[in-house]
Structure formats: structure tokens, C-alpha cells
C-alpha positions in Angstrom: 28.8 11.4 5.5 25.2 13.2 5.7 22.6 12.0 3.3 22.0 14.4 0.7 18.6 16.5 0.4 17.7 14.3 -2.7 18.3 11.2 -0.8 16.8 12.3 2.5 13.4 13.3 0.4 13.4 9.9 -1.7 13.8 7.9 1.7 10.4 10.1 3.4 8.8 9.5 0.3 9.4 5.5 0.7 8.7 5.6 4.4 5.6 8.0 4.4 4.3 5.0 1.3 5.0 2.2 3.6 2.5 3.7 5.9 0.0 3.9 3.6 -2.0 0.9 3.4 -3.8 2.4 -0.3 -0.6 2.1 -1.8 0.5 -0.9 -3.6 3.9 -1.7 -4.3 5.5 -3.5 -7.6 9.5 -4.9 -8.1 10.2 -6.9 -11.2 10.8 -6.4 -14.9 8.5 -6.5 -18.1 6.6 -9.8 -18.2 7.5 -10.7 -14.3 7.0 -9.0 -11.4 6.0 -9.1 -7.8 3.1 -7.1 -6.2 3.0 -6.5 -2.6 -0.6 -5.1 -1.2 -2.2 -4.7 2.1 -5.7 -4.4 4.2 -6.2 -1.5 5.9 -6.9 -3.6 8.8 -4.2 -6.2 8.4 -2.1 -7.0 11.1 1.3 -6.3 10.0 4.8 -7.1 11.7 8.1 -4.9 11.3 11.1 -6.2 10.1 14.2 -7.7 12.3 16.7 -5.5 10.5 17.1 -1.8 9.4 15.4 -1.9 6.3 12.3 0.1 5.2 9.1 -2.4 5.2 6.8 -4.6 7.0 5.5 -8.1 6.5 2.3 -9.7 6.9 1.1 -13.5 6.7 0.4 -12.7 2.6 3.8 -11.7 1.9 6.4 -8.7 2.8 8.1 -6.2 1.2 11.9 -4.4 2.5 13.4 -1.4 1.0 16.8 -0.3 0.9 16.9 3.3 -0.3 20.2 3.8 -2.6 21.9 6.6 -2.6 21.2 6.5 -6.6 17.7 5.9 -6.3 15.7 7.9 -9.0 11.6 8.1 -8.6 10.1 8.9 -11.5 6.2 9.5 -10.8 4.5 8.9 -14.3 0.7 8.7 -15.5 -0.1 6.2 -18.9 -3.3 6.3 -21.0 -4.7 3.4 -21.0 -8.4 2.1 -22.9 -11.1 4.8 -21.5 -8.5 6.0 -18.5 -5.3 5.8 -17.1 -2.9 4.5 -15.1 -0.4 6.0 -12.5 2.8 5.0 -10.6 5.6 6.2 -9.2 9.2 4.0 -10.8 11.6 3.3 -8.6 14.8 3.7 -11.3 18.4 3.2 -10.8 21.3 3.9 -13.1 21.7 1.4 -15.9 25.1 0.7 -15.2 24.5 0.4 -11.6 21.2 -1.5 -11.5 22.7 -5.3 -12.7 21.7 -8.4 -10.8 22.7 -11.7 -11.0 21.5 -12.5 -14.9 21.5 -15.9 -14.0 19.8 -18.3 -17.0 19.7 -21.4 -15.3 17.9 -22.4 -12.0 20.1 -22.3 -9.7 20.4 -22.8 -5.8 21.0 -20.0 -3.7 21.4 -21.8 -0.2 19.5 -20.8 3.1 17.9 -17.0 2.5 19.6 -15.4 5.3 17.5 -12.1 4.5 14.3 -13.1 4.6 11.7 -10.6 6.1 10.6 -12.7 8.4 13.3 -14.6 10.9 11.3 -17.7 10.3 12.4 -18.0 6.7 16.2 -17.2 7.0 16.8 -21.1 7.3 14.6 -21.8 3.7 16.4 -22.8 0.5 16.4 -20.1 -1.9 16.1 -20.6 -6.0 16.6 -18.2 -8.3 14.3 -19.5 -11.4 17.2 -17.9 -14.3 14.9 -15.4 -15.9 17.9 -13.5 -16.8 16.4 -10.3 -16.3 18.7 -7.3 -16.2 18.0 -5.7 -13.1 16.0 -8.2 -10.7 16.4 -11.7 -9.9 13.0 -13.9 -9.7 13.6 -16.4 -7.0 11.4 -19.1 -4.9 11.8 -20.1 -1.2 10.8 -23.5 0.3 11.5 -25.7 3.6 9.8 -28.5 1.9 11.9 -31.5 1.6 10.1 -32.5 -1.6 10.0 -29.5 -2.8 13.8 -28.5 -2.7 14.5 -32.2 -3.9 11.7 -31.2 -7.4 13.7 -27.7 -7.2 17.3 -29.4 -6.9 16.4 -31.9 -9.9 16.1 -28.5 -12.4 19.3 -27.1 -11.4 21.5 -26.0 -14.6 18.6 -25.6 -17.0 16.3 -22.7 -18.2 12.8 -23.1 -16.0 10.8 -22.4 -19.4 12.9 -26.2 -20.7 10.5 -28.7 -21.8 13.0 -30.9 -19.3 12.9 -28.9 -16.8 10.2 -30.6 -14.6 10.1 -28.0 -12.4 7.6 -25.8 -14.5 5.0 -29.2 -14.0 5.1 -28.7 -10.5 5.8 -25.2 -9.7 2.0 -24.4 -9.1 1.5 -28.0 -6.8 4.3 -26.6 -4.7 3.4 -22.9 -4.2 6.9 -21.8 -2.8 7.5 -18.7 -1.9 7.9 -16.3 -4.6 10.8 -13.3 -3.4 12.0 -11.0 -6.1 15.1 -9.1 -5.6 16.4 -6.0 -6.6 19.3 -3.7 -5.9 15.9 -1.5 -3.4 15.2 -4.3 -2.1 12.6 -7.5 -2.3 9.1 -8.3 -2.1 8.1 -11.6 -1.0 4.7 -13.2 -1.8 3.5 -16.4 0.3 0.2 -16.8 -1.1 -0.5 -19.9 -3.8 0.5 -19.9 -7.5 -3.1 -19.8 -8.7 -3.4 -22.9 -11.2 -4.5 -22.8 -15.0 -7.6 -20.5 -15.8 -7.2 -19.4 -11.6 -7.0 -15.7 -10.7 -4.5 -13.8 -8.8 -5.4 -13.4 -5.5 -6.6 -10.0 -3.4 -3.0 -9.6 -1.8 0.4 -9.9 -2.9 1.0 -12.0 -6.1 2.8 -12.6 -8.7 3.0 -12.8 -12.4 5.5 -14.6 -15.1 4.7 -14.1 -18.7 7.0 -15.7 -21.2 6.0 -14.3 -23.9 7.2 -10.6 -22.7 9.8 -11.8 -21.2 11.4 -12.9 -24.7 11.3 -9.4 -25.7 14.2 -8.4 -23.4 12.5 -5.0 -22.3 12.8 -3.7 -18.7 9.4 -1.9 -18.9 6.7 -1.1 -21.6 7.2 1.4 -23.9 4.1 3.3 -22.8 6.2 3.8 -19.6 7.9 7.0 -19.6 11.2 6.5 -18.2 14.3 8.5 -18.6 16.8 6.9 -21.1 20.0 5.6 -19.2 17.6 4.6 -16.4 15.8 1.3 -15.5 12.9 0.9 -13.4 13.5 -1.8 -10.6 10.2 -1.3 -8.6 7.2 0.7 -8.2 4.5 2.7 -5.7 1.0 2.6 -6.7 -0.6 4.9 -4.4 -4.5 5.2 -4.4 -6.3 5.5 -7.9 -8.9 8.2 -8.0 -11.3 5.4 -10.2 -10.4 2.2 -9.2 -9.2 0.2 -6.3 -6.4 -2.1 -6.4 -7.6 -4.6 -7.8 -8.9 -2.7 -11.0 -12.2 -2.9 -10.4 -14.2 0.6 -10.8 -15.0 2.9 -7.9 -16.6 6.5 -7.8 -13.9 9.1 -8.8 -12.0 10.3 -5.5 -10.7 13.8 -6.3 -8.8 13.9 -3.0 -7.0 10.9 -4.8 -6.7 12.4 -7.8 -5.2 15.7 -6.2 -2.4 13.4 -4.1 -0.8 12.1 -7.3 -1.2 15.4 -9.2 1.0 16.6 -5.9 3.8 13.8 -6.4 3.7 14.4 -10.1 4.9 18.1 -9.7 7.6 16.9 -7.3 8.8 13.4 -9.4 7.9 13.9 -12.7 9.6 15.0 -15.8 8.6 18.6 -16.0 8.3 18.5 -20.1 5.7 15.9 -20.0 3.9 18.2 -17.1 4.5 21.5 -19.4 2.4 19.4 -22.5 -0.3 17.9 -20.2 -0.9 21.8 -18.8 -1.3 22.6 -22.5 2.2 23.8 -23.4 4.3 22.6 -27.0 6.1 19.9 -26.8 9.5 21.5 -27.8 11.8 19.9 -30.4 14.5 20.0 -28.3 12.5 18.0 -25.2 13.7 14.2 -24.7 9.7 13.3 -24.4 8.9 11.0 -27.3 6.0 12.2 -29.5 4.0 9.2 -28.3 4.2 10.1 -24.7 3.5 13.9 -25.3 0.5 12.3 -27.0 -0.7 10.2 -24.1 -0.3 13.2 -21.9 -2.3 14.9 -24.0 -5.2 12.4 -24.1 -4.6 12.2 -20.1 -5.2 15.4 -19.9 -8.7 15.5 -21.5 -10.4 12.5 -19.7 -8.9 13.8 -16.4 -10.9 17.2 -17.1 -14.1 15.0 -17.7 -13.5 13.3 -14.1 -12.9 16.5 -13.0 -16.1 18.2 -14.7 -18.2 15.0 -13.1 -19.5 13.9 -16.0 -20.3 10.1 -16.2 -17.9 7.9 -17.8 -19.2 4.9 -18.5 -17.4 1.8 -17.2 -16.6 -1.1 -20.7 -16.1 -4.1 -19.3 -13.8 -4.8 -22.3 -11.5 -1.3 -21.8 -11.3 -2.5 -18.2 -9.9 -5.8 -19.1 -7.8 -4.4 -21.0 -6.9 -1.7 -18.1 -6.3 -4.5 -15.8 -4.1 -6.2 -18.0 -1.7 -2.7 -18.5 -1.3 -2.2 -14.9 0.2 -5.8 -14.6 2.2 -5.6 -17.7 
């Protein structure tokens, strides 16, 4: 059977991002996700398989487009600014993983992006998470044999002397959803220690006891869940957050996948149109369109906008949230 236009247009939109090295790419839940990010001048290597992706010696990323695959392009307000992305959401009912609880051993990853992995021991850490199963990777005798002594209990178990070690070993983090994975080979960065420029990762207990598949300043469709995420090219900041002169042409490239991917009652309200009583938008989002709106026009008008070091700590800390 022939893809249909919808799925045809969601697959050009995935391959025409992977080409892209300004856009960033995201798969995980609230309070742990995966980040996948490239040079421009990177050397990168295709995949030995037929999915969507490339790899590079940082980490990798392969996409599977589903035949159910929602993209849901979104803007947030955030401190003096905001945020954009494009979701990539499935159907609640179809988007379940594993919802292990326990680490548990997964045996060799015979899907690795790279061929030289497919013979690793894979881990999945028991996070639990609806829709995406956090895993590490390792062809480290010791380190499968630290890995193999935590199997059958929660990571976050004061026990489990995995978490002690986890950062001294540096497997490979690969998070898997239903799209697809993203694989990061850099270090864990130890206590105080910054992510690095590249693909990373983040696990935050302390969101991921509130059971949420994304922030609730993340306008997403009820019935859907986001598994992953584009982050094309922000017109104020690079990828790593920190502030750059406003790029209209940037500015103008979302505004373009907004009108083809985003909910068109949030769109009528950021134009300047009511936000009807009968729309599903929540009152909060209408609002945060709203307040998009306004400090997009002062981009726009080129009026300075002073940069709070504060506000962009803040910013930084949204985007990975």
C-alpha cells in the first residue's frame, strides 16, 4: 500500500531536518531525555540499515517514520523570550514502551547505528517512562559485570550501586522510542560538570517522579504524547542557549512550519484573533501565545532586548526540561 500524503509529507519533513545540521534533535520524556546535535563541519556516517539518520563519533540518531506519526510544531514563552520545537507525538494508546522499573539486561543491541556496537550489552536503566525506554550500552567487561550486579532493582535504589558508578563508566546512553533512538557516546559529565557541546543527556529525578510525558507549558494535543523532538535554528540563540543577533531568516523558517504543523487556534490567537470558548487551547497557552506574540514584534521592530543572564538561565533550563 502507497504511503498516504500525510505520511509522505511527515517523512520529507524528517529527512529535509536530518540534513540540516542547525537543527537539533530531542527523544525522551519529562525529566530524561536525549539530545542529538551536530557541527556543520562534522564528518558524519550513514546508517547500515533503512532508517532515517546519520551518526557521528559524538553520538547518532535513526528515525523510523510511523505511519501514526503526528508533528506538532509549537512556540513556549519563556523568561524574556521563547522557545520553539517541532513534537514528534504518537497516539497514546499506540506510543507504550517497555515500562520496565527495574534495570534490566537487554542482551547484544543488534540495532545499534553503528555496526560496531551491535555486539554491546544493552541496559535499560527502569525509568518506567510511558513512551521511551532510557537505556546504556557497554563492551566493558567491568562495566557490564557493575551493570549486571543492579539487575532487578530501581537505578534511583540506595542499593543499587550502579548510580555510584554510572558517571566513572560513561556507557553509552541510547534512548528508544516507537520513531526511533538517539544514541549519545560522549561522557556523563560528573557532579557540578556541564553538558557537553554535542549530543547529551539529562536524567532528573525529581521530574521524573511527577509522571508527566512533557511540561505543561508544552502545547500538545490531548490523547497524544510527544516521543521526540526537531529543534531547528533559533532566531536568538544557538544551540547551546547562548544569545546571538536575531536571524529573521530563522525566525521566518519556523513561522513557515508553524502554519503547516501547528494547531491553527493557537495561530488564530497569536495573529490577534479570540480565543473561542469552544477551542481545546487552554487559557494558559492562548496566554503564552499572546505574550509570544508581542516580544516577537519587538525582534521584529529591531529594538534591543537586553540579554539577563538570570532569564537566560532560566531559558536554558526550559529548553532541557
Amino acid at each position: 500500500m502507497a504511503p498516504s500524503p500525510q505520511a509522505e509529507a511527515v517523512t520529507a519533513l524528517l529527512r529535509e531536518a536530518l540534513t540540516n545540521s542547525g537543527t537539533a534533535w530531542s527523544l525522551g520524556s519529562f525529566g530524561a531525555i536525549a539530545e542529538f546535535m551536530r557541527d556543520p563541519d562534522e564528518a558524519v556516517s550513514a546508517l547500515p540499515d533503512d532508517r532515517m539518520g546519520l551518526a557521528t563519533e559524538r553520538g547518532a540518531i535513526a528515525l523510523t517514520a510511523c505511519s501514526n506519526l503526528r508533528p506538532v510544531a509549537y512556540e513556549t514563552s519563556v523568561a524574556s523570550g521563547w522557545n520553539h520545537a517541532v513534537a514528534l507525538c504518537l497516539p497514546e494508546a499506540t506510543s507504550f514502551m517497555s515500562r520496565r522499573n527495574v534495570v534490566t539486561e537487554l542482551g547484544p543491541d543488534r540495532d545499534a547505528a553503528r555496526e560496531r556496537e551491535r555486539e554491546a550489552i544493552m541496559f535499560d536503566l527502569g525509568l518506567d517512562l510511558l513512551a521511551v525506554d532510557a537505556c546504556v550500552r557497554t563492551s566493558d567487561p567491568d562495566a557490564i559485570a557493575c551493570l549486571r550486579s543492579g539487575i532487578g532493582q530501581p537505578l534511583f535504589d540506595h542499593a543499587n550501586s550502579i548510580g555510584r558508578h554510572l558517571v566513572a563508566m560513561s556507557p553509552h546512553r541510547v534512548f528508544l522510542a516507537k520513531v526511533g533512538r538517539i544514541e549519545v557516546y560522549a561522557p556523563i559529565p560528573g557532579p557540578g560538570g556541564t553538558s557537553p557541546e554535542g549530543p547529551h543527556t539529562h536524567v532528573l529525578p525529581k521530574l521524573l517522579r511527577s509522571g508527566r510525558t512533557h511540561a505543561a507549558t508544552t502545547p500538545i494535543p490531548a490523547g497524544w504524547v510527544p516521543c521526540a523532538g526537531l529543534h531547528p535554528a533559533h532566531p536568538y540563540k544557538d544551540m547551546m542557549g547562548q544569545r546571538i543577533a536575531f536571524d529573521a531568516a530563522r525566525y521566518e523558517a519556523f513561522q513557515a512550519l508553524l502554519d503547516c504543523w501547528g494547531d491553527p487556534d493557537l495561530l488564530t490567537i497569536k495573529r490577534g484573533g479570540e480565543h473561542r470558548p469552544a477551542s481545546l487551547v487552554s487559557s494558559r497557552h492562548a496566554q503564552g501565545a499572546r505574550r509570544i506574540a508581542e516580544v516577537q514584534a519587538r525582534y521584529l521592530r529591531g529594538e534591543v532586548i537586553e540579554a539577563d543572564p538570570v532569564a537566560d538561565e532560566d531559558e536554558a533550563a526550559a529548553d532541557h526540561a
